[in-house]
N, C-alpha and C positions, 0 to 999 in steps of 0.2 A: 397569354394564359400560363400560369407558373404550372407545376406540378407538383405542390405542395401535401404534405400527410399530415396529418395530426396523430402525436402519439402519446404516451403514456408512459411515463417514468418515474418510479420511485428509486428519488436519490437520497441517500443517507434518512431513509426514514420517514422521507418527505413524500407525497404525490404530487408530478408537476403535467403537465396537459401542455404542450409545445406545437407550433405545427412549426417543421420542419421543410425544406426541401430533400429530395432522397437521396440526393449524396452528402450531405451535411455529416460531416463529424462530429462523433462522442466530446470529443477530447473539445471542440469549438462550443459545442451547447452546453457542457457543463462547465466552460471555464466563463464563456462569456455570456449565455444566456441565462443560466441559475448565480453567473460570481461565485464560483467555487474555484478561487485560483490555485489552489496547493497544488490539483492537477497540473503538473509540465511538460511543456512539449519540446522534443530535444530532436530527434532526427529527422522523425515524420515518415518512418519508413518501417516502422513497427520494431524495429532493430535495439534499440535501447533502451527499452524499456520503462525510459522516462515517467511514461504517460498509463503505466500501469494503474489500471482502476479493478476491483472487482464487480462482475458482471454475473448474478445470482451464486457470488459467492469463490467464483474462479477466478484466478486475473488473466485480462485482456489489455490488449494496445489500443488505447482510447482515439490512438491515432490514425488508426487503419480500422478501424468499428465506424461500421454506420450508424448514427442514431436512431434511424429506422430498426435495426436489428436489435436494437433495446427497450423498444417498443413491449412492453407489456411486463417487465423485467426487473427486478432490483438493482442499484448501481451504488458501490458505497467507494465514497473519494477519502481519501485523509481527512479531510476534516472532520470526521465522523469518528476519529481513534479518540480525540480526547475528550473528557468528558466533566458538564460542567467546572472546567477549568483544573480539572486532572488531568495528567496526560496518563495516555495509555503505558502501560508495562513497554512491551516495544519501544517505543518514542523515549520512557526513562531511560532504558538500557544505551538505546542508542546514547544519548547524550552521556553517558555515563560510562564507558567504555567507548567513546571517540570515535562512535561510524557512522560519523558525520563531519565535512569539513566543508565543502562548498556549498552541499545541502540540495546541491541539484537533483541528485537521482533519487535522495531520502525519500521524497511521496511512493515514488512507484518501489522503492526496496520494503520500504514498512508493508505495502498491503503486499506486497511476494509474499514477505517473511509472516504475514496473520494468514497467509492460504497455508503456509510449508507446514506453522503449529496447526492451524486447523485440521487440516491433515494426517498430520504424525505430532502428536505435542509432548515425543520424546525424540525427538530427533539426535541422532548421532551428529558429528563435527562435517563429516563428509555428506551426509545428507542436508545439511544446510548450504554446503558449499554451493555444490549440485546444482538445490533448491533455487539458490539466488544467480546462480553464473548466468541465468537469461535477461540480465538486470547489469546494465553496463555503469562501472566506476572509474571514473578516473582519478582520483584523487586519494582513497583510502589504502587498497590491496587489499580490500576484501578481509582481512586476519581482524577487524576491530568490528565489523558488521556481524560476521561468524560467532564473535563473542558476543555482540551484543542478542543476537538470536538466541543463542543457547543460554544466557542467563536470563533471559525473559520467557525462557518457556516453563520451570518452575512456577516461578509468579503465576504464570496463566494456567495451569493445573493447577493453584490453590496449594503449592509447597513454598517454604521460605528458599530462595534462592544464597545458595553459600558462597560468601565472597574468599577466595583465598587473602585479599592484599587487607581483611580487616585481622582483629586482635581476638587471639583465641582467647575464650572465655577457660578460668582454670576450675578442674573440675573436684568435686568436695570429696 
């Protein structure tokens, strides 16, 4: 006899009805039983952040989350930032200020960085830093994610985000 549960998860918007076993990981049912691969899993020790999902809104380590514990809960994975074939503000920036190179830790740095703005969505330099240093990089140094956070927080407050590297407009 298993010891199986059935629970109840709305992930990106969706409700899904699973029955699980009670130690089953977040990070296994939403990668392999919904196919939401963006979710990654990197240490498995909660440590890097990889596998960062948010869980009613806060981010968690989908790695060390029981599925059980998310039972009755919202769960929004990456694939949920972009939108009908938009991508989210976040996701632009990233690609566009270069905080992204291997693209491994991307899933779980983007929903950091939509908790940090949802949060504070004027965050200072050092409060992003902060924000995301629970969110391990190896490959950026962090100086190009930091920017991509702070020019994407304008955008998501509904201001035009000011690029210094464009052409200033001459004024009449």
């Amino acid at each position: 006899m298993t010891d199986e549960r059935e629970i109840t998860l709305t992930v990106n918007r969706r409700e899904h009805t699973l029955t699980v076993e009670p130690r089953r990981l977040l990070v296994d049912v939403i990668r392999e039983d919904l196919g939401l691969p963006g979710t990654h899993i990197g240490c498995e020790h909660g440590v890097c952040g990889t596998c960062t999902v948010l869980l009613d809104g806060a981010s968690v380590r989908s790695c060390i989350t029981l599925a059980v514990q998310a039972d009755g809960r919202s769960v929004r994975t990456v694939e949920d930032l972009a939108s009908g074939g938009e991508l989210h503000p976040l996701q632009e920036e990233f690609w566009d200020k270069q905080g992204l190179q291997c693209g491994y830790c991307t899933p779980g740095m983007l929903l950091r960085a939509v908790e940090i703005l949802a949060d504070n969505p004027d965050p200072t330099t050092e409060q992003v830093r902060e924000g995301i240093a629970s969110n391990l990089c190896r490959c950026t140094g962090y100086q190009f994610i930091v920017d991509a956070v702070l020019a994407a927080a304008p955008r998501l407050r509904g201001e035009h985000a000011w690029d210094p590297t464009a052409p200033t407009e001459a004024k009449a």
